[in-house]
mmCIF file of the N, C-alpha and C atoms, coordinates in Angstrom:
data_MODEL
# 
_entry.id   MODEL 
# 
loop_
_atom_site.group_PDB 
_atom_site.id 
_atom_site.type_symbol 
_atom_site.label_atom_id 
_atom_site.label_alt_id 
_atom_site.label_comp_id 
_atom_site.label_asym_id 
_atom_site.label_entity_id 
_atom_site.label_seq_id 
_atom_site.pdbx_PDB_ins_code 
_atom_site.Cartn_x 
_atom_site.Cartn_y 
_atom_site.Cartn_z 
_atom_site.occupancy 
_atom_site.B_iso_or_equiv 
_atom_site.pdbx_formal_charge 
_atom_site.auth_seq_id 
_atom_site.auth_comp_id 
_atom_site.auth_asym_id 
_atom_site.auth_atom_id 
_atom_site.pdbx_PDB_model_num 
ATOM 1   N N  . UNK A 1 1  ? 92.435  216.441 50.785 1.00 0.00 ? 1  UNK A N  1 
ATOM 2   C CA . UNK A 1 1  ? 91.841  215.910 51.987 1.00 0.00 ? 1  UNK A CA 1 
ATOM 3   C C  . UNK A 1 1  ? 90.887  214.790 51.597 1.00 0.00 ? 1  UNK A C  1 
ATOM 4   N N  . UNK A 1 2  ? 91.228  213.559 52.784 1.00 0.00 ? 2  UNK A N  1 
ATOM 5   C CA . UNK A 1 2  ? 90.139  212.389 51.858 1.00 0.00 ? 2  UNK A CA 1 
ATOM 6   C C  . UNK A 1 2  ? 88.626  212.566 52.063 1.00 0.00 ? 2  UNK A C  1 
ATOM 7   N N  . UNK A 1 3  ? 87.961  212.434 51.713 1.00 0.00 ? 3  UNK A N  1 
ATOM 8   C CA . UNK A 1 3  ? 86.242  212.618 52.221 1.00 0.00 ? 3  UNK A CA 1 
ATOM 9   C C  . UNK A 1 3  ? 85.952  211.435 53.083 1.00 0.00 ? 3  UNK A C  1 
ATOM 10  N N  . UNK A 1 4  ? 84.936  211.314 53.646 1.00 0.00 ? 4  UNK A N  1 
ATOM 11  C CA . UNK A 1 4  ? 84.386  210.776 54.709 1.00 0.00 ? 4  UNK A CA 1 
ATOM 12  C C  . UNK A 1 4  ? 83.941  208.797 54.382 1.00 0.00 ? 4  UNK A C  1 
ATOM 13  N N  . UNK A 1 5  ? 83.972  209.260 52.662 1.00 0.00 ? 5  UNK A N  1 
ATOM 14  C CA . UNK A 1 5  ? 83.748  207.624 52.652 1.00 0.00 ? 5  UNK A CA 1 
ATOM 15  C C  . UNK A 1 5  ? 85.248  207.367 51.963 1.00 0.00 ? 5  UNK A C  1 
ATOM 16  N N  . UNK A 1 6  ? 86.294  207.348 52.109 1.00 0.00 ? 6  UNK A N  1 
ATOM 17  C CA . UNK A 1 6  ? 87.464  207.139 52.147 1.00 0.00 ? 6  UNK A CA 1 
ATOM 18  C C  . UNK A 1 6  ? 88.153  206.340 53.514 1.00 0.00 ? 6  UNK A C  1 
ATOM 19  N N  . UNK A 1 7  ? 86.905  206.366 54.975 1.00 0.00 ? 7  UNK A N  1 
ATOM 20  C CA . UNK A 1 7  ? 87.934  205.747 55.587 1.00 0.00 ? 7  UNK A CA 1 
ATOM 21  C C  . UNK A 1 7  ? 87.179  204.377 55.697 1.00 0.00 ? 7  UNK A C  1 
ATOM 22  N N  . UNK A 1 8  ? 87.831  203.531 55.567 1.00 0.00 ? 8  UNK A N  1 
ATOM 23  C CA . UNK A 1 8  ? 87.440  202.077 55.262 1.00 0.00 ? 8  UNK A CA 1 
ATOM 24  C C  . UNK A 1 8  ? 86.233  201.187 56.139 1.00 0.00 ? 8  UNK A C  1 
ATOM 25  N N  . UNK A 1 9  ? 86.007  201.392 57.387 1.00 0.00 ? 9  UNK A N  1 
ATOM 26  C CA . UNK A 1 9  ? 84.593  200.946 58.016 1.00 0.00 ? 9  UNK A CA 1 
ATOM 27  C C  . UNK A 1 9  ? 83.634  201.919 57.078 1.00 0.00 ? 9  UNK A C  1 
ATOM 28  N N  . UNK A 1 10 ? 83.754  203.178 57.255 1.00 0.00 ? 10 UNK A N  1 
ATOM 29  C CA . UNK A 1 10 ? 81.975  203.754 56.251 1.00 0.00 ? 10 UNK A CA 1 
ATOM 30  C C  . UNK A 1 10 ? 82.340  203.830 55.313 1.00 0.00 ? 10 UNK A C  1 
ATOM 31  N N  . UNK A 1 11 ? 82.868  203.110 54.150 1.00 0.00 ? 11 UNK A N  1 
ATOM 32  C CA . UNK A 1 11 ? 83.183  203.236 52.967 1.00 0.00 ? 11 UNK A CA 1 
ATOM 33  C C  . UNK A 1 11 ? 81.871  202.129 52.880 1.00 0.00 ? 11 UNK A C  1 
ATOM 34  N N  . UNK A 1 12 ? 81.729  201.285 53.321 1.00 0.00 ? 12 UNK A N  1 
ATOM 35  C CA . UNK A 1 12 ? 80.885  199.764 53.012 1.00 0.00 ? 12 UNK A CA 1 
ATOM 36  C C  . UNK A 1 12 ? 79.579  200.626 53.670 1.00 0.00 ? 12 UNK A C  1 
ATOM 37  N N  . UNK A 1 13 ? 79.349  201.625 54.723 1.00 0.00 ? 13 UNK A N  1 
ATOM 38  C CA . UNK A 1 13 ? 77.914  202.505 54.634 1.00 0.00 ? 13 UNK A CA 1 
ATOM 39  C C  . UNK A 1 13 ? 77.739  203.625 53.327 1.00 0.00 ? 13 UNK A C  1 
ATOM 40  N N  . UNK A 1 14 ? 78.988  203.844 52.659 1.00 0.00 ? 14 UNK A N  1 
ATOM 41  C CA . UNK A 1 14 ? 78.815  204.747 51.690 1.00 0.00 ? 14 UNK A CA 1 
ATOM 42  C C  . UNK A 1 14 ? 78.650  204.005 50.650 1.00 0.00 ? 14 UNK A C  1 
ATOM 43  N N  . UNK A 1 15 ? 79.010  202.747 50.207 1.00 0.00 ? 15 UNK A N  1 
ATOM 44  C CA . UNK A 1 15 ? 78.177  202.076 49.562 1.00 0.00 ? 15 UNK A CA 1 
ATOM 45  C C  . UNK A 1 15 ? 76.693  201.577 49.396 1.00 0.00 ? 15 UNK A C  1 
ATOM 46  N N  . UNK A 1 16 ? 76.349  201.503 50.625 1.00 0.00 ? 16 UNK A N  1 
ATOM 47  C CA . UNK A 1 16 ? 75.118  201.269 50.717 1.00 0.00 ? 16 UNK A CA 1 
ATOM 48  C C  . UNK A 1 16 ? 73.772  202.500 50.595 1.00 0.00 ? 16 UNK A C  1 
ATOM 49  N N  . UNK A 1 17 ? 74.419  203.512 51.127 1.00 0.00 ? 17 UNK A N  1 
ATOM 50  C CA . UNK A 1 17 ? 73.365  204.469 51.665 1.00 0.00 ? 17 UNK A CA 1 
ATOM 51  C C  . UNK A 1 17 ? 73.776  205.352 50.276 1.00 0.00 ? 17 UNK A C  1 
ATOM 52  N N  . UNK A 1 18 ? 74.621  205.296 49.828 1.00 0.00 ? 18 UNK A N  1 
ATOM 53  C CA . UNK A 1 18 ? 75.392  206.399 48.602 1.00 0.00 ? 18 UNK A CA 1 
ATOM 54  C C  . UNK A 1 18 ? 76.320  207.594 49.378 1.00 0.00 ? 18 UNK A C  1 
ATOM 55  N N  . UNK A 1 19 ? 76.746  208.547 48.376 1.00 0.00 ? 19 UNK A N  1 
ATOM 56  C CA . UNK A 1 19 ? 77.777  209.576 48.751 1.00 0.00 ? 19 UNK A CA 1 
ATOM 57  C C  . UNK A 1 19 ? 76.717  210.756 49.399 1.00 0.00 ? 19 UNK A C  1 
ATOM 58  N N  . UNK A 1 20 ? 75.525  211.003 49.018 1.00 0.00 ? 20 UNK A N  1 
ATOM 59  C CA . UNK A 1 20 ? 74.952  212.383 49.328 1.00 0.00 ? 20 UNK A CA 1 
ATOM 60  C C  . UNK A 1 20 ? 74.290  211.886 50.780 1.00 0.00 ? 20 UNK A C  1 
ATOM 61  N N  . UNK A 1 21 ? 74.027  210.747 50.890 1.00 0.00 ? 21 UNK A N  1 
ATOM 62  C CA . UNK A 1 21 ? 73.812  210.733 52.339 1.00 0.00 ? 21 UNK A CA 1 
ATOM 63  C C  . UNK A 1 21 ? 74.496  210.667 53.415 1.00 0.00 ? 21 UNK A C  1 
ATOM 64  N N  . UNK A 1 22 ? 75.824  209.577 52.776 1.00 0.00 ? 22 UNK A N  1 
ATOM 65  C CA . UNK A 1 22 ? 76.896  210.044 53.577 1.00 0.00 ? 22 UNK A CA 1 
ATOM 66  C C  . UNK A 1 22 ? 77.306  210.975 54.270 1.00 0.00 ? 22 UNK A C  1 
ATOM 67  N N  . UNK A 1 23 ? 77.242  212.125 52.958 1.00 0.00 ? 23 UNK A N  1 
ATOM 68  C CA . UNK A 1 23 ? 77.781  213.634 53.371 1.00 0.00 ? 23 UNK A CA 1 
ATOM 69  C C  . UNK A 1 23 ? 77.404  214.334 54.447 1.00 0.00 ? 23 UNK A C  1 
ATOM 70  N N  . UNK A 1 24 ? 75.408  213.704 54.113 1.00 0.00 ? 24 UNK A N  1 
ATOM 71  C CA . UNK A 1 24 ? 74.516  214.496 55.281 1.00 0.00 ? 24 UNK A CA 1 
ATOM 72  C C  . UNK A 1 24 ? 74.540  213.926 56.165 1.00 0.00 ? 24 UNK A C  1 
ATOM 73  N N  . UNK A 1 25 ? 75.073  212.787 56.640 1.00 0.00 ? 25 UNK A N  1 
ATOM 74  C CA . UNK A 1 25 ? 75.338  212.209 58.128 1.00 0.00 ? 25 UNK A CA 1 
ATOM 75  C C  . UNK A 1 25 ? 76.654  212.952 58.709 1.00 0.00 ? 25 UNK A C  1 
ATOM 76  N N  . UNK A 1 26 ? 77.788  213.084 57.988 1.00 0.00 ? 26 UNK A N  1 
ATOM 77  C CA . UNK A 1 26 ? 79.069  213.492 58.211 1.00 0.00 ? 26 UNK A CA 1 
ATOM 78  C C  . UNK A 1 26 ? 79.128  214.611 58.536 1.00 0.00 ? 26 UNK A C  1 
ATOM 79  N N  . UNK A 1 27 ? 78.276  215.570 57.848 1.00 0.00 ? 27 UNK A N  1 
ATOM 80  C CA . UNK A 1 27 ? 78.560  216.754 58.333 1.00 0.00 ? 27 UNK A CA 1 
ATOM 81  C C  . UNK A 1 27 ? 78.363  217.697 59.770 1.00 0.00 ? 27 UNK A C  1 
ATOM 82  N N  . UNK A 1 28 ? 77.424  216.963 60.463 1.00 0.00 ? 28 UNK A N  1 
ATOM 83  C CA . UNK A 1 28 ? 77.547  218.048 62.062 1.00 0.00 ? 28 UNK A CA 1 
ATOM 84  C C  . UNK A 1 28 ? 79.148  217.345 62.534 1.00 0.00 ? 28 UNK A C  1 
ATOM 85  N N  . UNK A 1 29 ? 79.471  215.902 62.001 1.00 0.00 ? 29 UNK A N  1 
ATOM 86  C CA . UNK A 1 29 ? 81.084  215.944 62.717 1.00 0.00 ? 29 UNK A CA 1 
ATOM 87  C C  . UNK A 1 29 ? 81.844  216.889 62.237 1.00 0.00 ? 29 UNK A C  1 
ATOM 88  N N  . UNK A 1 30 ? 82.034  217.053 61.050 1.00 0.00 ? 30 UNK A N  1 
ATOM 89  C CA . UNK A 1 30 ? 82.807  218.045 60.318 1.00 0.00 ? 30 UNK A CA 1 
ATOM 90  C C  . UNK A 1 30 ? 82.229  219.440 60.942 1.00 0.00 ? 30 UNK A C  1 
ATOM 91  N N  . UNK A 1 31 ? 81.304  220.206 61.685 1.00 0.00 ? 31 UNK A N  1 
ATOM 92  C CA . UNK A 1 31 ? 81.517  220.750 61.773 1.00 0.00 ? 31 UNK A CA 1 
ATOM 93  C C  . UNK A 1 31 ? 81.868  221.433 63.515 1.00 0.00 ? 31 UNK A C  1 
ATOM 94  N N  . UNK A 1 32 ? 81.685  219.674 63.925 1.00 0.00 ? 32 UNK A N  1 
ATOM 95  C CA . UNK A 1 32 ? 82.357  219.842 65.070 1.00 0.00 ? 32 UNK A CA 1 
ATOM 96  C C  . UNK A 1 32 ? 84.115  220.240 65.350 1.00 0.00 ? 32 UNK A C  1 
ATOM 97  N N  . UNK A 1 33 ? 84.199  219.523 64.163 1.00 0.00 ? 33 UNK A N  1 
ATOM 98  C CA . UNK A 1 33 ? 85.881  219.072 63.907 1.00 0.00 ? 33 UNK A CA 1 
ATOM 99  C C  . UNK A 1 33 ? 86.297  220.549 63.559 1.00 0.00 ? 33 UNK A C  1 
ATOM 100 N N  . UNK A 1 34 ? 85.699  221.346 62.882 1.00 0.00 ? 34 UNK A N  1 
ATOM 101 C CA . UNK A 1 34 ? 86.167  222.700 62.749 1.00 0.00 ? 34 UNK A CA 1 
ATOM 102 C C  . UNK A 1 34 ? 85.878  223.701 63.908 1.00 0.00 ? 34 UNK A C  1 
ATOM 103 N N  . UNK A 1 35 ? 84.644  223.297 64.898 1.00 0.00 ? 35 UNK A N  1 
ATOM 104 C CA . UNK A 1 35 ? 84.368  224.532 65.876 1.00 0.00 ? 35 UNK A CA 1 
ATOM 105 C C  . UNK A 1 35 ? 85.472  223.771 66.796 1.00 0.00 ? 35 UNK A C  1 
ATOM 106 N N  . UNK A 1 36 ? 86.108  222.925 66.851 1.00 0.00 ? 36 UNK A N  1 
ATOM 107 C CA . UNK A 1 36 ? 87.197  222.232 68.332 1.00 0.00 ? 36 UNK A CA 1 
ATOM 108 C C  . UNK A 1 36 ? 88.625  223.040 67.405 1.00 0.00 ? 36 UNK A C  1 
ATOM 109 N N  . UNK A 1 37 ? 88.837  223.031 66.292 1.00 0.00 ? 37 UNK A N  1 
ATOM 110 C CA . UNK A 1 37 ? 90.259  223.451 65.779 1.00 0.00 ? 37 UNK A CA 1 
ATOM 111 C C  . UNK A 1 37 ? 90.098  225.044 65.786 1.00 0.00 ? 37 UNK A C  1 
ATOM 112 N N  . UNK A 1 38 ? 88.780  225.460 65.659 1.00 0.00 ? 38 UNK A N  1 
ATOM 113 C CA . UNK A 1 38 ? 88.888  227.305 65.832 1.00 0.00 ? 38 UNK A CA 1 
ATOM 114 C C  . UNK A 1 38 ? 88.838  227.060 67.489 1.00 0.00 ? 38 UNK A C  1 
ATOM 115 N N  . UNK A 1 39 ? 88.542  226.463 68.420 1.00 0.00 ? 39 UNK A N  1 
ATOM 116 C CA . UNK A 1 39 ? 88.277  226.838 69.812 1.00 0.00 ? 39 UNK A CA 1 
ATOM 117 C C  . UNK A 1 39 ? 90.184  226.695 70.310 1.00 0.00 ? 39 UNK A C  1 
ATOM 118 N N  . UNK A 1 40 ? 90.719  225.439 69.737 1.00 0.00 ? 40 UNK A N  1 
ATOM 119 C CA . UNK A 1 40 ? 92.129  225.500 69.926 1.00 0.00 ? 40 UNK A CA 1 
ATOM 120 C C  . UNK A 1 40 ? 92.621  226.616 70.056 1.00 0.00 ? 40 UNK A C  1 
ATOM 121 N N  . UNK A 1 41 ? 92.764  227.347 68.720 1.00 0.00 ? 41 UNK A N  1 
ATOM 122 C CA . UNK A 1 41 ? 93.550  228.010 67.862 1.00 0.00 ? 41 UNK A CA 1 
ATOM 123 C C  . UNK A 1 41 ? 93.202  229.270 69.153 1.00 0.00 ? 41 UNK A C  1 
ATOM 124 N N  . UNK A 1 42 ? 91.781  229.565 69.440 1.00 0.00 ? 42 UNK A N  1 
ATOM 125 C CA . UNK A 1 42 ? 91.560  230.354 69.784 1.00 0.00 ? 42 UNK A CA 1 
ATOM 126 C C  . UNK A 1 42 ? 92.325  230.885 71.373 1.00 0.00 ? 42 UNK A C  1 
ATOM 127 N N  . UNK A 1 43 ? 92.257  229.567 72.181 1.00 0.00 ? 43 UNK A N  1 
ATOM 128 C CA . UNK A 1 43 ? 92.780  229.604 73.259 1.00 0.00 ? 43 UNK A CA 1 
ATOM 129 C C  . UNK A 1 43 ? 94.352  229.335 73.363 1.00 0.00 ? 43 UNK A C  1 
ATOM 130 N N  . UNK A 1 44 ? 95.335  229.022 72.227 1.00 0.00 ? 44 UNK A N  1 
ATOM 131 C CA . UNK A 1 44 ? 96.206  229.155 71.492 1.00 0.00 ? 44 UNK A CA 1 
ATOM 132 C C  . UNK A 1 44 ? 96.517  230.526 71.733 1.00 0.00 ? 44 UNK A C  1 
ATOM 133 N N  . UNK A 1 45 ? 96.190  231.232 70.944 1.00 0.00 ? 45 UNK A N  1 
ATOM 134 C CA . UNK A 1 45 ? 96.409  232.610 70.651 1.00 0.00 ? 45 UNK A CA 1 
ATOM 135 C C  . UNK A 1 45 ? 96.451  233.574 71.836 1.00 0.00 ? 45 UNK A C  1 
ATOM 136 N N  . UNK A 1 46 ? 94.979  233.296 72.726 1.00 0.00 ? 46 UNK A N  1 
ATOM 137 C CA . UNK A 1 46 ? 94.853  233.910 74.042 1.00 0.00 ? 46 UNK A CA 1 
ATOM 138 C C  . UNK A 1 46 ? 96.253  233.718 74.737 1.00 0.00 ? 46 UNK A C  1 
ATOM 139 N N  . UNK A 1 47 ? 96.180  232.365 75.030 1.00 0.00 ? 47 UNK A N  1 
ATOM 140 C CA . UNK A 1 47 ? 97.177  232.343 76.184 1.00 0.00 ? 47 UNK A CA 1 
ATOM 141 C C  . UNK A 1 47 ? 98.810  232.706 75.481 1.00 0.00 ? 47 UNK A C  1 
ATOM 142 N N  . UNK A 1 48 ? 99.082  233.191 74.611 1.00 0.00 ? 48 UNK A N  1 
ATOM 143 C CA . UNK A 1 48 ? 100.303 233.499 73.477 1.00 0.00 ? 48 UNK A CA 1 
ATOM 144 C C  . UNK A 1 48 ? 100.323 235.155 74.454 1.00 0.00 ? 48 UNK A C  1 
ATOM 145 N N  . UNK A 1 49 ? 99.116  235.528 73.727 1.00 0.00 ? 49 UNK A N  1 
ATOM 146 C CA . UNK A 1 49 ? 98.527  236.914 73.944 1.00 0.00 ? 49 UNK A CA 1 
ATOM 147 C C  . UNK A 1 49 ? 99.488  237.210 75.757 1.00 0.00 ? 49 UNK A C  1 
ATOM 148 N N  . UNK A 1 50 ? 98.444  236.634 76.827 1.00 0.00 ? 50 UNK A N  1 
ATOM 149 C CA . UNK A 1 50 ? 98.280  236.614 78.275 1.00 0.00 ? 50 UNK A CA 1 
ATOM 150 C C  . UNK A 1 50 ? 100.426 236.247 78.149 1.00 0.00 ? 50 UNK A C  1 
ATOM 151 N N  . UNK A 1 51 ? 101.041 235.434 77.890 1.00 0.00 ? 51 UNK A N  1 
ATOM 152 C CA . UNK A 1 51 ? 102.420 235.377 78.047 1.00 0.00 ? 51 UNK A CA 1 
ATOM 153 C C  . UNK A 1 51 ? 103.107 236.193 77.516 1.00 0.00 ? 51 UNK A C  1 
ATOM 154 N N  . UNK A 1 52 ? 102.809 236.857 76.482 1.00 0.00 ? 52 UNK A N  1 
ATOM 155 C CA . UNK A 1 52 ? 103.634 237.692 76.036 1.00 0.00 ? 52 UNK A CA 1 
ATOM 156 C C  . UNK A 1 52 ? 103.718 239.243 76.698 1.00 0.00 ? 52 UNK A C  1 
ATOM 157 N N  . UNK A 1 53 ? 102.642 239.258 76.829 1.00 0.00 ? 53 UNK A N  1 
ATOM 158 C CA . UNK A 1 53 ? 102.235 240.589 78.239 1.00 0.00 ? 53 UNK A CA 1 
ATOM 159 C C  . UNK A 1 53 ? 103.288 240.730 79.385 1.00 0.00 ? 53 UNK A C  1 
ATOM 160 N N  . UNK A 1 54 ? 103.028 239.684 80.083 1.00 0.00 ? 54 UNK A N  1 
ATOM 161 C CA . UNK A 1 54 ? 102.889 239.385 81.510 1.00 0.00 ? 54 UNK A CA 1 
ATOM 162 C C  . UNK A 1 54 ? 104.362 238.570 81.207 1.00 0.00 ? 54 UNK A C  1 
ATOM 163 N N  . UNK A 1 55 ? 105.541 238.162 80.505 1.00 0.00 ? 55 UNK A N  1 
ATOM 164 C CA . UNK A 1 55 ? 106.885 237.882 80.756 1.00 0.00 ? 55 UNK A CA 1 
ATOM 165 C C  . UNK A 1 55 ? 107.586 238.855 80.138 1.00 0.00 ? 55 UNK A C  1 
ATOM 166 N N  . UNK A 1 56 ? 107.632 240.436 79.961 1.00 0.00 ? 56 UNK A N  1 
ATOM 167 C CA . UNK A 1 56 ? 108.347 241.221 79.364 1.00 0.00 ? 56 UNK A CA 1 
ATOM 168 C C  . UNK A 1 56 ? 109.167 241.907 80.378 1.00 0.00 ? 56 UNK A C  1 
ATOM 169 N N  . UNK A 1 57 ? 110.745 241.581 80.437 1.00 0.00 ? 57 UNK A N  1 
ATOM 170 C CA . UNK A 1 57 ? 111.495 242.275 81.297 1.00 0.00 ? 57 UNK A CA 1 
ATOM 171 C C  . UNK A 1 57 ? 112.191 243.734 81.001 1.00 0.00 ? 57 UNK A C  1 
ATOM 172 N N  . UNK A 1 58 ? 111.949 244.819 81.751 1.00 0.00 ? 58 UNK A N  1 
ATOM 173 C CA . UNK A 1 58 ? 112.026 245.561 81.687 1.00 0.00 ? 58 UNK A CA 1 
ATOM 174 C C  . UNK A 1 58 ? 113.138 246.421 82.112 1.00 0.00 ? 58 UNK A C  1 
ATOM 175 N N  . UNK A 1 59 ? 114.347 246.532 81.048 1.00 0.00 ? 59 UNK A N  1 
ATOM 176 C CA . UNK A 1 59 ? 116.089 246.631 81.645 1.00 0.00 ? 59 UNK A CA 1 
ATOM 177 C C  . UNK A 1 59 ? 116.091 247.495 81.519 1.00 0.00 ? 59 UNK A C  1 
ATOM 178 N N  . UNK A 1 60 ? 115.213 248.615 81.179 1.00 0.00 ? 60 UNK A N  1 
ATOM 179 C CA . UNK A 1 60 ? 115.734 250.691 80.647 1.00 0.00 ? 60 UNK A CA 1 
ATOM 180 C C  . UNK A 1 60 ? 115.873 251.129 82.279 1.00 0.00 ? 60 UNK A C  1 
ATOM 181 N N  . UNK A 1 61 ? 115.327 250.768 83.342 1.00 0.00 ? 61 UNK A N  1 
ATOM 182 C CA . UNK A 1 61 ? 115.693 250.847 84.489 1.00 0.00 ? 61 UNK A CA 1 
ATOM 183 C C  . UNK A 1 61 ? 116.996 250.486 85.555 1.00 0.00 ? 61 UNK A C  1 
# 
């Protein structure tokens, strides 16, 4: 995975400011970027959950 001064506009702020500050600017995105891919996943799963319930046809009858 590339790090944060890999993408080419803040590569020229990661030059300037260095890598450890970089990091500490980058990181509440990064950990936005992970609470939006667990909130996906999460409501993903739910609504998997809620369809798999609620479309089961029932032929023993």
């Amino acid at each position: 995975m590339a790090g944060v001064c890999d993408v080419p506009v803040i590569s020229t702020v990661c030059d300037k400011v260095g890598e450890g500050a970089a990091s500490l600017i980058s990181a509440p995105f990064d950990w936005l970027a992970q609470a939006v891919g667990g909130a996906a996943q999460w409501m993903f799963e739910g609504v998997w959950a809620l369809f798999d319930t609620t479309t089961l046809v029932d032929i023993t009858e």
